[in-house]
C-alpha positions in Angstrom: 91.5 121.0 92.7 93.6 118.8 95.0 96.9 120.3 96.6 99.7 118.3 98.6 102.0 120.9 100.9 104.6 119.0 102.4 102.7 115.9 104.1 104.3 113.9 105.5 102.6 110.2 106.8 104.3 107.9 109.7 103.0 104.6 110.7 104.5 103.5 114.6 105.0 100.1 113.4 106.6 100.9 109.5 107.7 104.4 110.1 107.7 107.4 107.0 105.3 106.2 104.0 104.9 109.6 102.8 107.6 112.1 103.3 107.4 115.8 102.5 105.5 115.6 99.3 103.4 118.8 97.6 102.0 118.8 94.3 98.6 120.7 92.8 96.3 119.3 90.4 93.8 121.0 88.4 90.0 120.6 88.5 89.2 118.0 85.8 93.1 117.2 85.3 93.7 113.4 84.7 97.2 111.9 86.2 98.9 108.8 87.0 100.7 108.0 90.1 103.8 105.5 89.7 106.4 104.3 92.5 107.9 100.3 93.1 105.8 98.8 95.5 105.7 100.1 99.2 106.2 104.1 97.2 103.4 105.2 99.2 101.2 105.0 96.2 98.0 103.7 98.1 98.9 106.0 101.2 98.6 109.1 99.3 95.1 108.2 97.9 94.2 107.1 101.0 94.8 110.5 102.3 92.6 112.2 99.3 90.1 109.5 100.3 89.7 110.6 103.7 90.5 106.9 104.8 93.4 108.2 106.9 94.9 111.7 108.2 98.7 113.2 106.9 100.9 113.6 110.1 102.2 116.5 109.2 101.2 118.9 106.0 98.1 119.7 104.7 96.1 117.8 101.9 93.5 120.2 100.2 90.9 119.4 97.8 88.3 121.7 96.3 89.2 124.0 99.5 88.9 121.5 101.8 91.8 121.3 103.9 91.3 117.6 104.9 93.6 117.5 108.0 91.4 119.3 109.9 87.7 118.7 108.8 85.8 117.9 111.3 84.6 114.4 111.7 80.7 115.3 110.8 81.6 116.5 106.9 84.0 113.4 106.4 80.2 111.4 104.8 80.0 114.6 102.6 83.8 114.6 101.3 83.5 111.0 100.8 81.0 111.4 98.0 82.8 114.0 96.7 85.7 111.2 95.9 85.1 108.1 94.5 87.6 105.5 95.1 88.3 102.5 92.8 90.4 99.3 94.3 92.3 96.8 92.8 90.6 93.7 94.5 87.2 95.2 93.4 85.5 95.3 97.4 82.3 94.2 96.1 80.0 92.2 98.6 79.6 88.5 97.0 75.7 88.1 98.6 74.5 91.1 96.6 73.6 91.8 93.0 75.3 93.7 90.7 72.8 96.3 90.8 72.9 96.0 94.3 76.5 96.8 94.6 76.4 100.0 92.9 73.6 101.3 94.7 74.6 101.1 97.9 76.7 104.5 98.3 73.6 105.9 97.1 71.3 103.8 99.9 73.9 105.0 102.2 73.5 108.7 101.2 69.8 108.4 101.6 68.5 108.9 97.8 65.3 107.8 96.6 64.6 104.8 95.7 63.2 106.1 92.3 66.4 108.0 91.5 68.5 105.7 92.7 67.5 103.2 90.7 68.0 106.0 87.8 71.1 106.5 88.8 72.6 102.6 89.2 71.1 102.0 85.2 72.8 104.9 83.6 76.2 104.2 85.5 75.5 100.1 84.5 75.2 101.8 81.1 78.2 103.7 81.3 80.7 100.3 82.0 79.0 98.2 79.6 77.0 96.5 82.2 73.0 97.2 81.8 72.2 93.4 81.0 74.5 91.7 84.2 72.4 94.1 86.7 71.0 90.8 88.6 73.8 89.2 88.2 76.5 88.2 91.6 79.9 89.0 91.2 80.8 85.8 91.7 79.1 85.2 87.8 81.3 87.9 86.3 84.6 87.6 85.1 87.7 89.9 86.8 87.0 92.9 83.9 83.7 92.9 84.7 84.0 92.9 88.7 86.1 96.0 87.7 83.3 97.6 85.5 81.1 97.2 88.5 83.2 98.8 91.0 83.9 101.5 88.5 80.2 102.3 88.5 79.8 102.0 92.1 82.4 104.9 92.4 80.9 107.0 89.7 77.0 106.8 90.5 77.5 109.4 92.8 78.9 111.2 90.3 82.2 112.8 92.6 83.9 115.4 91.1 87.4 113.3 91.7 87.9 109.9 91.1 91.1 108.1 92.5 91.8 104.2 91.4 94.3 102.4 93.3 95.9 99.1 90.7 92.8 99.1 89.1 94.1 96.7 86.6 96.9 94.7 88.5 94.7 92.1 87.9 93.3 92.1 84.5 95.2 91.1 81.2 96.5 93.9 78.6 93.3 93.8 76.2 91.0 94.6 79.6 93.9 97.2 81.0 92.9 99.1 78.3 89.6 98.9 77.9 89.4 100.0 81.9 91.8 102.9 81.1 89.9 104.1 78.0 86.9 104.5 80.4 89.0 106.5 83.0 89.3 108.8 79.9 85.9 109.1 79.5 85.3 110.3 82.4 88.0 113.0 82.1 86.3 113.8 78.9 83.5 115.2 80.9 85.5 116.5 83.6 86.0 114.9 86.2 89.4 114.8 88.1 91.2 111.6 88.0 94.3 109.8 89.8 95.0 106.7 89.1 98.0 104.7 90.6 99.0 101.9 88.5 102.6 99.4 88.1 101.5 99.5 84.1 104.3 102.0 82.7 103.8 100.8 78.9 100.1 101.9 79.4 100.8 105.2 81.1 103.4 105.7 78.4 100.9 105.4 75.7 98.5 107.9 77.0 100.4 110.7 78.1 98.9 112.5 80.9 100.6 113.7 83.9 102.7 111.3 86.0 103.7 111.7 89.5 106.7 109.1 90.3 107.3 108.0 94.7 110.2 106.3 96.1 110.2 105.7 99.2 107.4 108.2 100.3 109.3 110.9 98.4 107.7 112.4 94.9 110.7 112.3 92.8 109.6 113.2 89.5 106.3 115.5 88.2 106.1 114.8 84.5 103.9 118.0 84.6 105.3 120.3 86.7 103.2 122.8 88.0 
């Protein structure tokens, strides 16, 4: 479950990107977070992410009140939450395999399960046969497929994707988006900020609209 009770967040140099907003979302719920450019799209997942602090409010997920966990369980909440970016973040020297491995190198798995664990997600995105591939072989969609694995072979309970498809034509938008429903087949809780309105349109989940740090509308309004 993820809650929002007025958070505000203020940068010195660009002052309010988030301002006042609360929401809840449901454990295994699947929503879309629109907003122009500058909204505060990427500031409000970067919150859930852990990769920055409200100002003011709290920002709770799975009982985890994140403005004030203290700095030794931020590595645990950050497998909890896998984050998915728009220019992929994968590192060119490495493999494929490689790539999607490395949050579980990081959280000190076996080398036997992990390699388990970087097959089935490969599996998942379509992926098996490019494991020794670099990214720099792959095309955009498939960059994407690998850092959708990287964020799932953790398997988090939340997944948030920040424009993962502001750089991938229509026919690949939706193949990336059909996977995001996948995973929200099986339960996992997704938020996914996107420009693509015609896409969110056509797959009618939740939406959460920001302008100017403020969340103006809540298709679902819980």
């Amino acid at each position: 479950m993820i809650r929002f009770e007025h958070v505000f967040k203020r940068y010195p140099e660009r002052g309010e990107a988030l301002s006042d907003v609360s929401f809840e979302m449901n454990v295994g719920e699947m929503a879309f977070l629109t907003g122009h450019s500058g909204a505060g799209k990427s500031t409000l997942l970067r919150l859930l992410g852990l990769l920055e602090r409200p100002t003011r409010g709290q920002v709770v997920v799975h009982g985890r009140n994140l403005a004030s966990l203290p700095r030794g369980q931020i590595p645990f909440h950050r497998r909890q939450v896998g984050m998915i970016f728009q220019d992929y973040r994968l590192l060119p020297d490495r493999s494929v395999f490689d790539n999607v491995a490395l949050p579980l190198v990081v959280a000190g798995l076996p080398h036997k399960d992990i390699g388990r664990r970087v097959r089935a997600a490969l599996d998942q995105v379509g992926l098996l046969k490019r494991e020794r591939a670099t990214p720099s072989a792959l095309s955009g969609g498939e960059q994407q497929r690998v850092g959708i694995a990287r964020a799932v072979v953790a398997r988090p309970p939340v997944l948030l994707a920040d424009e993962p498809t502001g750089n991938l034509d229509p026919d690949l938008s939706r193949e990336i988006f059909e996977l995001f429903e996948r995973f929200h087949a099986v339960g996992v809780t997704l938020l996914i900020a996107t420009h693509d309105l015609s896409l969110v349109r056509s797959m009618s989940h939740r939406t959460f609209t920001l302008h100017d740090g403020r969340l103006v509308k809540d298709s679902g309004g819980h």
